[in-house]
C-alpha positions in Angstrom: 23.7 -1.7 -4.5 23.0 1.8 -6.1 21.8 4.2 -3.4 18.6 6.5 -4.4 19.4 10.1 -4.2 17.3 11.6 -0.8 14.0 12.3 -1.2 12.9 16.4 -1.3 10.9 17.6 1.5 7.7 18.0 -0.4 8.1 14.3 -1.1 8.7 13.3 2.1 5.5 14.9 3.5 3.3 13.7 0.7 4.6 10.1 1.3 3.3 10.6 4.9 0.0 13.0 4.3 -0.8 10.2 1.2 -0.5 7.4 3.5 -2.5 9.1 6.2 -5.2 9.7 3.4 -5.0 5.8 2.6 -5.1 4.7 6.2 -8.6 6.8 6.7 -9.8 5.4 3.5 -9.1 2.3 3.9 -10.6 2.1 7.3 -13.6 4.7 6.6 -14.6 2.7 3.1 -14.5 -0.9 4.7 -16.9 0.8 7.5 -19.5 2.3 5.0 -19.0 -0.4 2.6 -20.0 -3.1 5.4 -23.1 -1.0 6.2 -24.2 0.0 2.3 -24.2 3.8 3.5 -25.0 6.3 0.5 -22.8 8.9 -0.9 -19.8 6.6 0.3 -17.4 8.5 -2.1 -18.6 11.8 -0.6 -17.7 11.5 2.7 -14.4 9.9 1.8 -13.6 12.6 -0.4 -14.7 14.9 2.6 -11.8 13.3 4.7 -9.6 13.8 1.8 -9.9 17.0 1.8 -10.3 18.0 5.5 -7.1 16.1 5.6 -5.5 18.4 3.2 -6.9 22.0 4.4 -5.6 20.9 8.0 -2.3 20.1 6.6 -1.7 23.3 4.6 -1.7 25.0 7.9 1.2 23.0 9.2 3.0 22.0 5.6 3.7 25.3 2.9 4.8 23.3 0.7 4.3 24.1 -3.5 2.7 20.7 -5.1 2.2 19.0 -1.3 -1.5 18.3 -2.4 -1.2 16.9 -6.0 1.6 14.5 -4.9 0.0 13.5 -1.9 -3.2 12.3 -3.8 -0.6 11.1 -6.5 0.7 8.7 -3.8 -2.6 7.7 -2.0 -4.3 6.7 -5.4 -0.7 4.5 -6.7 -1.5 3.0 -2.9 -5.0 1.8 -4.0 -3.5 0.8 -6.8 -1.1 -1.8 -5.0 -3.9 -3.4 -3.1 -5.4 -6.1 -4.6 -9.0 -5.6 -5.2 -9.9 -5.9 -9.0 -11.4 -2.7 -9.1 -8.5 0.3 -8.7 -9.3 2.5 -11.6 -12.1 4.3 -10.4 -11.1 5.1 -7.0 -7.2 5.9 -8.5 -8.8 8.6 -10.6 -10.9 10.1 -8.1 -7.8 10.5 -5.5 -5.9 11.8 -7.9 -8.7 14.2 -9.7 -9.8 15.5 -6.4 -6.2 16.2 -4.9 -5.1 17.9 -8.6 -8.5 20.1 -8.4 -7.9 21.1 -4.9 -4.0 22.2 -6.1 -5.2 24.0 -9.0 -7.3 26.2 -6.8 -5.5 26.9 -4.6 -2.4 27.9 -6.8 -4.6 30.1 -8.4 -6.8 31.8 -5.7 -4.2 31.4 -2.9 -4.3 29.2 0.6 -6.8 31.2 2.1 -10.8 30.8 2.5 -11.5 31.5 -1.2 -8.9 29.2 -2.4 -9.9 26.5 0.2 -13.6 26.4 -0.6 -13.3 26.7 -4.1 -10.7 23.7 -4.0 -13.2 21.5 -2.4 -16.4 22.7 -3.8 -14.4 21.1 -7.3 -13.0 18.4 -5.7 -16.2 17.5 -4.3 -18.6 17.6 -8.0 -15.6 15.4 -9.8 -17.4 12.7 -7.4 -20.5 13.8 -9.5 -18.8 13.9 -12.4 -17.2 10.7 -12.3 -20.1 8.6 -11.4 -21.8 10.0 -14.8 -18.9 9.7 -17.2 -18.6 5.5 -15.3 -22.2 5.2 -16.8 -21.2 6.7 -20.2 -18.6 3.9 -19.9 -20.3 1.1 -18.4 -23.3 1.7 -20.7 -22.6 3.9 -23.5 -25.2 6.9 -25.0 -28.4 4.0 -24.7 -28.5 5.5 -21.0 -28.5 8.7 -21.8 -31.9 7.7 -24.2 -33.3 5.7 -20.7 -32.8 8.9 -18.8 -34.8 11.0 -21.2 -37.1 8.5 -22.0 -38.0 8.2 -18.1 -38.1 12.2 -17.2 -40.3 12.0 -20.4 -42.6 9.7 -19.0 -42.3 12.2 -15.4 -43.2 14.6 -17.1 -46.4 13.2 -18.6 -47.5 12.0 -15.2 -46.9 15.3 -13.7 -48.3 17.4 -16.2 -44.9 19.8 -16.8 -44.4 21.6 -19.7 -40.7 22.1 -19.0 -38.2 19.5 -19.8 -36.5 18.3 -16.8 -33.2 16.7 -18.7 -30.5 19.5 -16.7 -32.9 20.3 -13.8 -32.3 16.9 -11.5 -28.4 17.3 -12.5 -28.2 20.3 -11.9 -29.7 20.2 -8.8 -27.4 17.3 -7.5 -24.5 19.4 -8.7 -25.4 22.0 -6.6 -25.9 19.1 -3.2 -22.0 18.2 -4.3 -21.3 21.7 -4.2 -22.6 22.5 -0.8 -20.9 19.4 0.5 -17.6 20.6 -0.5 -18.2 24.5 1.2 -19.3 22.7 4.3 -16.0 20.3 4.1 -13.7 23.0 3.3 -15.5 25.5 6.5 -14.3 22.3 8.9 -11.1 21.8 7.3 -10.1 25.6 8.1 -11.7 25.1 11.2 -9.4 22.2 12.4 -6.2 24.0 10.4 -6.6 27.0 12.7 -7.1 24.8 16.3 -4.1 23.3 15.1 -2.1 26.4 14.5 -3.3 27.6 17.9 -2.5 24.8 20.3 -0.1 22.5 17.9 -1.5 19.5 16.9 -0.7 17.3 19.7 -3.5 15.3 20.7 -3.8 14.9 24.8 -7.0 14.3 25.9 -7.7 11.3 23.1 -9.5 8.5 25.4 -10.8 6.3 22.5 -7.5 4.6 21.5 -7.7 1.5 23.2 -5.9 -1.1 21.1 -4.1 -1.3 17.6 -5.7 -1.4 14.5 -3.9 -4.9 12.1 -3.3 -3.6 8.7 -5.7 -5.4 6.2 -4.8 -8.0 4.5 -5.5 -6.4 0.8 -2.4 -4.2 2.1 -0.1 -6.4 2.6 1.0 -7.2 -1.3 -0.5 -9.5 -3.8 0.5 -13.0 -4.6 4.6 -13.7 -5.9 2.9 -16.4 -7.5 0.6 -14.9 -10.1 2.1 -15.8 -13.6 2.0 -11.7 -15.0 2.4 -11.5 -18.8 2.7 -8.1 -20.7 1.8 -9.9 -23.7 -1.5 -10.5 -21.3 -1.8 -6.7 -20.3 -1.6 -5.5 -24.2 -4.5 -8.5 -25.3 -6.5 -7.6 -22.8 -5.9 -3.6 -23.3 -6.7 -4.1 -26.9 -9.4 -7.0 -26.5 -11.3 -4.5 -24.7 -11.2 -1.8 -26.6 -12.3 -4.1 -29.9 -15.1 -5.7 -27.7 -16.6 -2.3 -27.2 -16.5 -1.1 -30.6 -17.8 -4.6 -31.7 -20.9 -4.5 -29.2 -21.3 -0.7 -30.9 -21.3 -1.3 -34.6 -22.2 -5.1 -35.0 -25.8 -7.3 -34.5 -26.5 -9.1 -31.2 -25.6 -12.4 -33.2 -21.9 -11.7 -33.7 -20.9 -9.6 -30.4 -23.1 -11.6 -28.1 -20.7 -15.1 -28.6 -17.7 -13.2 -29.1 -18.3 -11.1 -25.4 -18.8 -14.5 -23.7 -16.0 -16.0 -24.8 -13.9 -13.3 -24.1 -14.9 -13.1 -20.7 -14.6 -16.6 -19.8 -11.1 -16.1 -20.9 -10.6 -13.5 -18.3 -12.5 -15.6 -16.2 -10.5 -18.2 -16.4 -7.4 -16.9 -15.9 -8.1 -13.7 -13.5 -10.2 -15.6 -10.5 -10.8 -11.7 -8.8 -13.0 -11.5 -12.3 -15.2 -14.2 -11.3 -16.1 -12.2 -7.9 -17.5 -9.5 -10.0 -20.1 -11.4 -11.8 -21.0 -13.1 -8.3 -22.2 -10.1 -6.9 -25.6 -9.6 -5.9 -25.5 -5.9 -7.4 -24.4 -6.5 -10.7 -27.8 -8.9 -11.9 -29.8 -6.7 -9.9 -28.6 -3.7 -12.0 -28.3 -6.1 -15.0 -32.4 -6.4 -14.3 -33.0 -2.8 -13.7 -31.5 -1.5 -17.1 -32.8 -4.3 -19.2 -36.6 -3.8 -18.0 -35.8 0.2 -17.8 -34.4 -0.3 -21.6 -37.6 -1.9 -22.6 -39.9 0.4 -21.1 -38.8 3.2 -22.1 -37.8 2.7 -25.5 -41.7 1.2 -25.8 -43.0 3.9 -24.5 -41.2 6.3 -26.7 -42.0 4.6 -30.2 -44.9 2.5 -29.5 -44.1 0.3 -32.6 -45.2 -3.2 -32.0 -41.7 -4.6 -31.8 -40.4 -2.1 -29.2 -40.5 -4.3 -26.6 -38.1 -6.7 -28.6 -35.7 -3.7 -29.4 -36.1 -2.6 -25.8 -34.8 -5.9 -24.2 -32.1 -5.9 -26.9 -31.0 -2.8 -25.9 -30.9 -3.8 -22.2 -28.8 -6.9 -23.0 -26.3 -5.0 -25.0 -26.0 -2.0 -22.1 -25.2 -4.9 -19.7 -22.8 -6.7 -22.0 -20.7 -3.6 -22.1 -20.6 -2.8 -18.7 -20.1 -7.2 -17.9 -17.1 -6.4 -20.4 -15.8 -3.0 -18.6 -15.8 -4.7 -15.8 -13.8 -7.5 -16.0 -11.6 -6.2 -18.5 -10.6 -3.1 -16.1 -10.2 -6.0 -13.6 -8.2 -8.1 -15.8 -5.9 -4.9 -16.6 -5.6 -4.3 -13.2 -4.1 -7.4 -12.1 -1.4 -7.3 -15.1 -0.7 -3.8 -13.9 1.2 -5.4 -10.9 3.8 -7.2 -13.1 7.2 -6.7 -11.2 8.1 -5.8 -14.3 6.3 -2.7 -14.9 6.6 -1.5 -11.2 10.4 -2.0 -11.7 10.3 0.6 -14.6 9.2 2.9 -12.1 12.8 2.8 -10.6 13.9 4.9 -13.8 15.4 8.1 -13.1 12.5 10.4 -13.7 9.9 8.4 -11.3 12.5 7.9 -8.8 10.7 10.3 -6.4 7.6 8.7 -6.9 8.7 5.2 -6.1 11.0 6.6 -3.4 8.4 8.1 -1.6 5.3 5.5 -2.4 7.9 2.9 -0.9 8.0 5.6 2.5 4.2 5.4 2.6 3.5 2.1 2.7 6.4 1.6 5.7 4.0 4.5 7.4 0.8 2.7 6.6 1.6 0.2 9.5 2.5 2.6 12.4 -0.8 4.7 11.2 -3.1 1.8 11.6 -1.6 1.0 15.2 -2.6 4.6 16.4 -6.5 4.2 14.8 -9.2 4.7 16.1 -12.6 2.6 15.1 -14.7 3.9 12.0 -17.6 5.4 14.4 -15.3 7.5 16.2 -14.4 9.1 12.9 -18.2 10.2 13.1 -18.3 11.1 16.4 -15.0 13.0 17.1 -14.3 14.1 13.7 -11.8 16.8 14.8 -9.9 14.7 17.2 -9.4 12.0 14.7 -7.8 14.4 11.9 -5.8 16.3 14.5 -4.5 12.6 15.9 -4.2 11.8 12.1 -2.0 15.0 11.3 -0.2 14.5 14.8 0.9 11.2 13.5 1.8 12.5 10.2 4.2 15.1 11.7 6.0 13.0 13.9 6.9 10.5 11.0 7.6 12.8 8.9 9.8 14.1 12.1 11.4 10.9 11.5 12.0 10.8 8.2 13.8 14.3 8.1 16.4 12.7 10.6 17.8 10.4 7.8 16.0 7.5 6.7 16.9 4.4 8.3 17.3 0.8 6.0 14.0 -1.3 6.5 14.4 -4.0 9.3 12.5 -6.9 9.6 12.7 -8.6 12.9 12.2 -12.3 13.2 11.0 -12.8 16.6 10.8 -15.5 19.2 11.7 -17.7 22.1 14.6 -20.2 22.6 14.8 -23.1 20.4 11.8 -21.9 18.4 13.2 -21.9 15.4 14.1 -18.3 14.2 17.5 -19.5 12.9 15.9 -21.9 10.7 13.6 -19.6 9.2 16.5 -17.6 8.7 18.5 -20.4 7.2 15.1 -20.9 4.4 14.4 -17.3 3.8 18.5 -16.9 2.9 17.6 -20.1 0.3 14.6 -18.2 -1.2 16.4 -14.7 -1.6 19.5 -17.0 -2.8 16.8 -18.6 -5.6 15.3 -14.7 -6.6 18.9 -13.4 -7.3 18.5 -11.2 -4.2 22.3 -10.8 -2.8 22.5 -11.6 0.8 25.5 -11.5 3.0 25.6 -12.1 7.0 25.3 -15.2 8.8 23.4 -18.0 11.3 23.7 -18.8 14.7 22.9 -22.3 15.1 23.0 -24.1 18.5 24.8 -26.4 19.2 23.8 -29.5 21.3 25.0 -32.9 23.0 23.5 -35.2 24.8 20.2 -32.4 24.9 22.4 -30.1 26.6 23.3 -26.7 24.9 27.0 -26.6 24.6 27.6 -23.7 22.8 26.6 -21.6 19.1 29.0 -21.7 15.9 28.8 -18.8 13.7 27.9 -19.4 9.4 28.6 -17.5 6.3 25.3 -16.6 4.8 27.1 -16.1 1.5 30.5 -19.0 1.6 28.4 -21.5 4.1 31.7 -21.4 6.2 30.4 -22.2 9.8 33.5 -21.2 13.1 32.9 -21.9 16.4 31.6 -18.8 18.1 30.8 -19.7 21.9 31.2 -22.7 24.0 30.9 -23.7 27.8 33.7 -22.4 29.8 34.0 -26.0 30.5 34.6 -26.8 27.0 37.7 -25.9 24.8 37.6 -23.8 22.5 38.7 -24.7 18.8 41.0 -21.7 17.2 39.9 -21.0 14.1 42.5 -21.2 11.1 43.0 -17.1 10.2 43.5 -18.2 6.7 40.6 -19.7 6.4 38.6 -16.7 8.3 40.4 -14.2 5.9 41.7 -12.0 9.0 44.7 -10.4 8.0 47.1 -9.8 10.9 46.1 -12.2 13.0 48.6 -14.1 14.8 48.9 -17.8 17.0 49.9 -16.1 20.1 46.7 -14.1 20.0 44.5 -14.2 22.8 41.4 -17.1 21.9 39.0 -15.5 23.7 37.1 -12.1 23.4 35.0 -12.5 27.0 32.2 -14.1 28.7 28.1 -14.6 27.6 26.8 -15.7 30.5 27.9 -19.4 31.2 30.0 -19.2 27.4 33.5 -18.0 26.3 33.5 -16.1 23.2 36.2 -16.9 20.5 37.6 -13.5 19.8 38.6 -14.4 16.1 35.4 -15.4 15.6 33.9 -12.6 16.4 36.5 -10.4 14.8 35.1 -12.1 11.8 31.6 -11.9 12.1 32.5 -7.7 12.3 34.0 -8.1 9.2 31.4 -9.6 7.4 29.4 -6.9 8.8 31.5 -4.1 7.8 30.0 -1.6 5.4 33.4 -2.2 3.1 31.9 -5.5 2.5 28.0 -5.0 2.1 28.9 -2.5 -0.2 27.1 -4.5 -2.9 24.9 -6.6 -1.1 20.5 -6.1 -0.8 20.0 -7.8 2.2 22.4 -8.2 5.5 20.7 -11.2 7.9 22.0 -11.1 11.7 21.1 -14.0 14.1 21.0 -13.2 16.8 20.8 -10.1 19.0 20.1 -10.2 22.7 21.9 -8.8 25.7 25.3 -8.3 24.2 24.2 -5.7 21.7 22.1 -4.1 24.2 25.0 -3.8 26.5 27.0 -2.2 23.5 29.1 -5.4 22.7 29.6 -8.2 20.2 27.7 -6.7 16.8 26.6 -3.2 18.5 29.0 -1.2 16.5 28.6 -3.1 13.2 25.0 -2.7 13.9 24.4 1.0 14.5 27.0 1.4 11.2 24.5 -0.7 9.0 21.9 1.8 10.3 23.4 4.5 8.2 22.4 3.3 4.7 19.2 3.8 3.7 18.6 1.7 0.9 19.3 -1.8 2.8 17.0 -4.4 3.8 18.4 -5.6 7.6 17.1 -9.1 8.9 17.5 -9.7 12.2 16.6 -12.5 14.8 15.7 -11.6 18.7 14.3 -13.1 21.4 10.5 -11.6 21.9 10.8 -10.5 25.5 13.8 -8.0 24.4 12.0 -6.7 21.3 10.9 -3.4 22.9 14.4 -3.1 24.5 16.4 -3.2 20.9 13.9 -1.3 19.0 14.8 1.2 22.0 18.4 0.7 21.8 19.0 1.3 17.9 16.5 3.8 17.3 14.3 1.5 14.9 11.2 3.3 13.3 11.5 1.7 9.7 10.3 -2.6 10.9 8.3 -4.7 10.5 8.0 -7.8 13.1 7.3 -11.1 12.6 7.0 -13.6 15.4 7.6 -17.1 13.8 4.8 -19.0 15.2 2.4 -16.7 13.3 4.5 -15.7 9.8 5.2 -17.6 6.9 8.2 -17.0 5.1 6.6 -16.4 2.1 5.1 -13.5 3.6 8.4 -11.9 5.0 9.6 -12.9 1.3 7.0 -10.7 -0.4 8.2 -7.8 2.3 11.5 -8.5 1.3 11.4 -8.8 -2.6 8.8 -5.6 -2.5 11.5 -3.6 -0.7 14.6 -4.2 -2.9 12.8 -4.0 -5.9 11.9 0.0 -4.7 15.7 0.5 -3.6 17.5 -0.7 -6.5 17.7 0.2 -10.3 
């Protein structure tokens, strides 16, 4: 396995400040979305930005901002939800605004209102240049045509066409001094009294991470071939709908979207929604009102609705083509050509945010207290974001996952299937099982096996019992002798075989992991704890970064080995609840960030 070099500083604090922007966002969006609350993108780009004005106080850092909206907008991206381009750009857009400004006026109360005053009209921007897209120049015509028809009810001799957008610019712009004034606001209670949050009440439980988080489906047949149709079969679809007669581009756009249809369920969901025929109403009886109203000819009205249905064709084919787009986007493939050298920072540290995303959402508060204790919330948010990035300067542990549960459960067979599946995605996997062994009902004692030769050894047995010596040929354990003492202590009511477990440290040993992805443990309990059996071999494995660690331990001692080892970078997975596909997905998502 090829070790990534570390990751600068400035990249390790936008990995955390971007997944602290994600975490609000997701949690914040889900909460307005529910309740249909206007100017939604507003007062998440408020957050945003509050988020970075606080940090700048803590963080100096040259390009923090720009890479930290970089990393929440490639998070959006990895969610699932059919529609990522939009909110992507905006991230980004706002965070690369907010940097320009402030490279160029300074951090400082110019440089910080400026920022956000811009970052605040792209939201304004954006939503205009998306109705360029969805619609094209007819609703530039519908605009004009209805101010027109304002303008002849009211009487007015001036022509309204800048006067309503320019008067919304200047709302956006307000928005964005009054976001940047609580921003420095927070930064400087910070800077006072550190941004350690005591007298937080509201934190009762934790927050799950959602499920649109938690990866996309291994299943999903991705194609580039698929990516490049669709790329270009939209582009043609919205020149055809431009130059050609209803009779040619009206078949051809249905057909291609029951294609997409067909093979991209997610686009289906977008033409079920509620919103989309109401607006697919609006613009065709705007369309042919207005465009009556301003020629009077006797077909206008036939022109009108024409023009309606061929605005909502190419926004129908926007949609689902951007959706289509977006679900070939996540081909393994392509996010594998981010390992390349010069986006090795990039997928380094989007890898370190979404390991933070999880501990960020435990900490939570609900949406409404975002409302209500604004500056509690983004000084809790920033407390968290120091401490992992705390953490992370330490030296950045491999990612565990713990497979937890209670005796006789069945952690060691999930074990045993999820070493078949790496086996069967050319993942390399070394370490091995502890199965029980039984007679008569009666536990007896636990062999050791190879995760990698199958090669099973006795391991413990009742002092009662005998215990087999293993064959030091066999166990490749050079210098081992007959005369050697069989057993290497007591577990409890068990004798240990000493050559066993001489062995299971070397398969352990960092010499011989030295190419592998994944190292699987099963199991550890009291012995570790206590410093014994694979302790050592543990706490060495701890020292490289880049490997994925699978581990099996009883549920009551969870807290006490997380405690032991220093774990921050795990995940958990009690068996009665997981699936191994899931921890799959955690594990191929993982290895395909560390590796080239």
């Amino acid at each position: 396995m090829k070790r990534n070099n570390k990751l600068s500083e400035v990249w390790l604090k936008a990995s955390v400040l971007g997944a602290t922007w994600a975490a609000s966002e997701i949690i914040l969006g889900s909460f307005l979305h529910n309740l249909h609350v206007p100017f939604k993108g507003n007062v998440l780009t408020a957050i945003g930005i509050i988020l970075l004005i606080a940090a700048s106080y803590r963080w100096k850092d040259r390009g923090l901002f720009w890479r930290s909206g970089l990393i929440c907008a490639m998070m959006k991206a990895m969610s699932p939800s059919a529609v990522i381009f939009g909110p992507m750009v905006a991230i980004f857009m706002e965070a690369v605004l907010f940097e320009m400004s402030v490279r160029a006026l300074g951090r400082n109360i110019l440089g910080f209102i400026t920022g956000a005053a811009l970052a605040m009209s792209w939201v304004l921007f954006q939503k205009l240049a998306n109705l360029l897209i969805y619609y094209g120049s007819n609703i530039v015509e519908i605009y004009s045509g209805v101010l027109r028809f304002v303008e002849k009810q009211l009487n007015i001799s001036t022509q309204l066409f800048w006067q309503p957008l320019l008067l919304l610019l200047c709302l956006y712009l307000l928005f964005g001094i009054i976001t940047a004034l609580i921003g420095i606001k927070i930064g400087k209670e910070i800077t006072a009294s550190g941004n350690e949050v005591k007298d937080i009440k509201f934190i009762e439980e934790a927050t799950e991470l959602p499920e649109r988080f938690k990866g996309r489906q291994v299943s999903f047949d991705h194609s580039i071939a698929w990516l490049i149709g669709s790329f270009v079969g939209l582009i043609g679809l919205l020149t055809l709908i431009g130059v050609s007669e209803v009779y040619l581009w009206f078949p051809v756009s249905v057909l291609a979207i029951s294609i997409w249809v067909v093979r991209y369920k997610k686009a289906m969901h977008q033409l079920s929604r509620p919103r989309f025929w109401i607006s697919f109403g609006v613009i065709s009886l705007l369309a042919a009102i207005t465009i009556t109203y301003i020629s009077g000819e006797k077909d206008a009205l036939v022109t009108g609705l024409l023009t309606g249905l061929e605005m909502n064709a190419r926004a129908a084919v926007v949609i689902i083509g951007f959706s289509a787009l977006g679900t070939e986007l996540y081909n393994p493939r392509i996010r594998n050509f981010l390992q390349n050298s010069s986006y090795r920072n990039i997928s380094g540290a989007l890898e370190l945010a979404f390991e933070t995303l999880p501990s960020v959402f435990s900490h939570l508060p609900d949406a409404r207290t975002f409302f209500t204790k604004p500056a509690g919330v983004v000084k809790l948010l920033l407390s968290l974001a120091d401490k992992r990035y705390a953490e992370l300067n330490m030296g950045v542990q491999p990612f565990v996952i713990i497979l937890s549960g209670e005796v006789a459960e069945g952690k060691t067979t999930l074990l045993s299937n999820l070493a078949i599946q790496l086996k069967k995605e050319n993942i390399s996997a070394i370490g091995f099982l502890a199965p029980r062994i039984l007679l008569d009902g009666q536990t007896i004692g636990y062999d050791l096996t190879s995760i990698e030769t199958g090669e099973t050894v006795e391991f413990m047995r009742l002092s009662s019992l005998p215990l087999k010596q293993p064959d030091s040929r066999s166990l490749n354990m050079t210098g081992a002798t007959a005369d050697q003492e069989s057993t290497g202590g007591r577990h409890g009511k068990f004798l240990i075989n000493k050559m066993s477990l001489d062995w299971g440290k070397r398969i352990l040993s960092t010499d011989n992991i030295r190419d592998k992805q994944v190292v699987m443990i099963d199991e550890i309990g009291r012995f570790e704890l206590h410093g014994e059996a694979w302790s050592e071999s543990i706490e060495s494995l701890l020292q490289i970064p880049d490997l994925c660690l699978i581990i099996t331990v009883r549920s009551n001692l969870i807290p006490d080995v997380i405690s032991k080892f220093g774990l921050y970078r795990y995940l958990q997975y009690p068996i009665v609840d997981s699936s191994i596909h899931d921890i799959l997905k955690q594990v191929m998502l993982f290895t395909s960030f560390s590796t080239d």
